[in-house]
ZAMARGU-4260 file (C-alpha; in steps of 0.2 Angstrom, whole numbers, plus 5000, padded with zeros to 4 digits):
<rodrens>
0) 5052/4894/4948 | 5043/4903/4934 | 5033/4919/4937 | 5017/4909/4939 | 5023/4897/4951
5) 5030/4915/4959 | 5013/4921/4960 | 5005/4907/4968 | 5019/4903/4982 | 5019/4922/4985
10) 5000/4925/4981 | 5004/4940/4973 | 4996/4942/4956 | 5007/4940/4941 | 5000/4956/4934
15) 5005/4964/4952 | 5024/4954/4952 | 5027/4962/4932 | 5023/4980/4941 | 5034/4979/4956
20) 5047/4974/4945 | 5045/4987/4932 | 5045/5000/4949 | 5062/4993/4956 | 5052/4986/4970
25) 5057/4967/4967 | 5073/4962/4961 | 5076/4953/4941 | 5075/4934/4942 | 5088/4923/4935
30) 5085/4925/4914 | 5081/4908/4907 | 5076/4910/4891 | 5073/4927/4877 | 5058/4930/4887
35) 5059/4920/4902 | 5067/4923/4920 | 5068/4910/4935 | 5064/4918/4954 | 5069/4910/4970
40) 5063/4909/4988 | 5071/4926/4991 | 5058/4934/4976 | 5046/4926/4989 | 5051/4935/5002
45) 5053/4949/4995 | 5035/4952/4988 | 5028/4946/5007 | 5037/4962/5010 | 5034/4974/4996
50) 5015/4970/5003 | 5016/4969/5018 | 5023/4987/5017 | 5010/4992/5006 | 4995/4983/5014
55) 4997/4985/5032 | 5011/5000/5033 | 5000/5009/5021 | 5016/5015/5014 | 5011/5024/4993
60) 5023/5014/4980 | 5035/5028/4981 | 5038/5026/4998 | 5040/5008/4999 | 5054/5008/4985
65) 5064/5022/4997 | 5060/5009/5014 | 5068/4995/5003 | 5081/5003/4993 | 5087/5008/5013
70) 5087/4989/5015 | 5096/4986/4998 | 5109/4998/5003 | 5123/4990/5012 | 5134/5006/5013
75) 5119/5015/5022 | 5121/5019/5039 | 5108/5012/5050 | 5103/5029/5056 | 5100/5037/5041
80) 5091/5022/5036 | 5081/5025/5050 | 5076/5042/5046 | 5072/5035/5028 | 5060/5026/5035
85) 5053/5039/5045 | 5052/5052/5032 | 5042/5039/5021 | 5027/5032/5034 | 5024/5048/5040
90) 5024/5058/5020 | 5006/5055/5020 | 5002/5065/5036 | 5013/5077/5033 | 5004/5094/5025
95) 5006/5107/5014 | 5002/5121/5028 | 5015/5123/5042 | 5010/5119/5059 | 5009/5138/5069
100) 5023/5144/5077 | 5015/5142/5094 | 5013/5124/5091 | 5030/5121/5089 | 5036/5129/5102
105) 5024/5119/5113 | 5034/5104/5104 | 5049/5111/5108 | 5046/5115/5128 | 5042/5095/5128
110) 5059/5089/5119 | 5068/5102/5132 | 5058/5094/5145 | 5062/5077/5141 | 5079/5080/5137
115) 5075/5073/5116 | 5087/5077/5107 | 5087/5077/5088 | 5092/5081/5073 | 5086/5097/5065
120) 5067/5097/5062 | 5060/5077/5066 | 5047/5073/5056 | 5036/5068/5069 | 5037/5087/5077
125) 5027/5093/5064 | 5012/5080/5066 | 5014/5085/5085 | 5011/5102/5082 | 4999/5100/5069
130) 4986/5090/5081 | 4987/5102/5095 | 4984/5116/5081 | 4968/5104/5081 | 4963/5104/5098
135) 4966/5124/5100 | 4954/5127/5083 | 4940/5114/5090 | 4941/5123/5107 | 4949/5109/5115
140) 4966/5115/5121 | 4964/5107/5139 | 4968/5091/5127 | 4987/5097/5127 | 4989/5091/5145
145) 4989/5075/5137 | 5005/5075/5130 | 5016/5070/5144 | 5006/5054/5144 | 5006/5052/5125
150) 5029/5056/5128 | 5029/5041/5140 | 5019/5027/5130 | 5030/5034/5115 | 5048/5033/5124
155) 5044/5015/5130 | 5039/5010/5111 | 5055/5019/5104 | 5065/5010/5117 | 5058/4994/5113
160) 5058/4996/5092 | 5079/5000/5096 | 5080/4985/5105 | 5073/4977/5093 | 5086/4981/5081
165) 5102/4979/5095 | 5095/4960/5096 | 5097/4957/5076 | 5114/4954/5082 | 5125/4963/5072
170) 5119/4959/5055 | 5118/4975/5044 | 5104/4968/5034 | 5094/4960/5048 | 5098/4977/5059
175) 5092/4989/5043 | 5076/4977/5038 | 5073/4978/5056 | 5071/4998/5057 | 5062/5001/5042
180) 5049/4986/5044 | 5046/4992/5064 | 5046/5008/5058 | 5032/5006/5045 | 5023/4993/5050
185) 5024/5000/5069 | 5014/5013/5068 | 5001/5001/5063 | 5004/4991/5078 | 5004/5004/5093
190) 4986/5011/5083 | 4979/4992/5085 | 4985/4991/5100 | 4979/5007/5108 | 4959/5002/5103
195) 4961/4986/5112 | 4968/4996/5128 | 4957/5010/5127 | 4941/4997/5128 | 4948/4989/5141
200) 4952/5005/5150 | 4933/5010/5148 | 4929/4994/5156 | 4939/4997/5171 | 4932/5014/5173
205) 4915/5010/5171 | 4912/5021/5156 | 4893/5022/5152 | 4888/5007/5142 | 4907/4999/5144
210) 4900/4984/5154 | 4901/4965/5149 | 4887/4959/5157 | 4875/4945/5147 | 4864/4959/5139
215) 4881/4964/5131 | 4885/4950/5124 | 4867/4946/5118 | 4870/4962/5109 | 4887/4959/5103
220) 4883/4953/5085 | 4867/4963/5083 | 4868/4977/5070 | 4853/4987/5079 | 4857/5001/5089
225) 4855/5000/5107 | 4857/5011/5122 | 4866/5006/5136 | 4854/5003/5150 | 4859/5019/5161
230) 4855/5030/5148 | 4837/5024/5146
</rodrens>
């Protein structure tokens, strides 16, 4: 197919298809002419997944070009395509100023704790430490007790994204496509997913104003502000 037929089966804008290949992003079609190439269903594919990456993972050009070069790589190992992965959905939280040497050691009793092992610095300890610097400068440090709970909810996701990846079957690609898209596109997942259960949680606790009785619903759609009715 040519690059317009491309662009509609894809719904990628040609202008958007010319830039991903000029980045290394998507693969060269087929040269069928001086100036003309032909692309296949697997040029469709790919740009479902250069946007999906982009769109939903949030993941900056840059970083989405390391995530599939990972993928493209067939000599990589799967674990270092998995810290590849890593390092590029968590680059833009990372931060030029170092989390406190306290922090970190409160990272570090809850690896030891847990038994974690990895390797060197993860990049996640950083983020860690950074957000209980938060808490400790807005005067909130009894939010660290948290952390246990937050450890729990993350072992179970880790366990199920490597499961994930065991069920490819033993196909390199599949396996590698599998880490780096749960991995980038994960984060957005568990966030989605946290919301809905944090409602629900309310609900069940009988959080002020967390009810669903009619009045609720009549106010569902409304864009006017309204106390609940036990704080009038």
């Amino acid at each position: 197919m040519r690059i317009s037929a491309l662009s509609e089966q894809s719904g990628v804008s040609v202008a958007s298809i010319k830039y991903y290949l000029r980045e290394g992003l998507l693969f060269p079609g087929v040269a069928s002419s001086a100036t003309q190439s032909a692309y296949g269903e697997e040029h469709v594919v790919r740009l479902r997944l250069i946007r999906a990456l982009i769109d939903v993972g949030g993941l900056s050009v840059a970083a989405a070009r390391a995530v599939l070069t990972a993928i493209d790589d067939d000599g990589m190992p799967i674990v270092h395509a998995f810290g590849v992965a890593q390092h590029a959905v968590t680059a833009s939280l990372m931060s030029d100023a170092p989390p406190s040497a306290e922090s970190l050691a409160e990272v570090d009793r809850l690896k030891a704790a847990r038994g974690w092992e990895t390797f060197g610095r993860n990049p996640g300890e950083e983020i860690v430490a950074r957000v209980i610097d938060a808490y400790r400068a807005v005067g909130r440090p009894d939010l660290i007790d948290v952390l246990p709970a937050y450890a729990d909810a993350a072992e179970g996701v880790a366990r199920a994204d490597l499961q994930s990846v065991l069920d490819a079957g033993g196909d390199r690609t599949r396996m590698v496509e599998t880490v780096v898209v749960g991995t980038a596109l994960g984060d957005g997942l568990f966030t989605g997913l946290r919301r809905i259960a944090q409602e629900h949680t309310a609900r069940g606790l009988g959080l002020p104003g967390s009810s669903l009785d009619a009045a609720d619903t009549d106010n569902a759609d409304s864009d006017t502000p309204t106390l609940p009715k036990d704080a009038s």
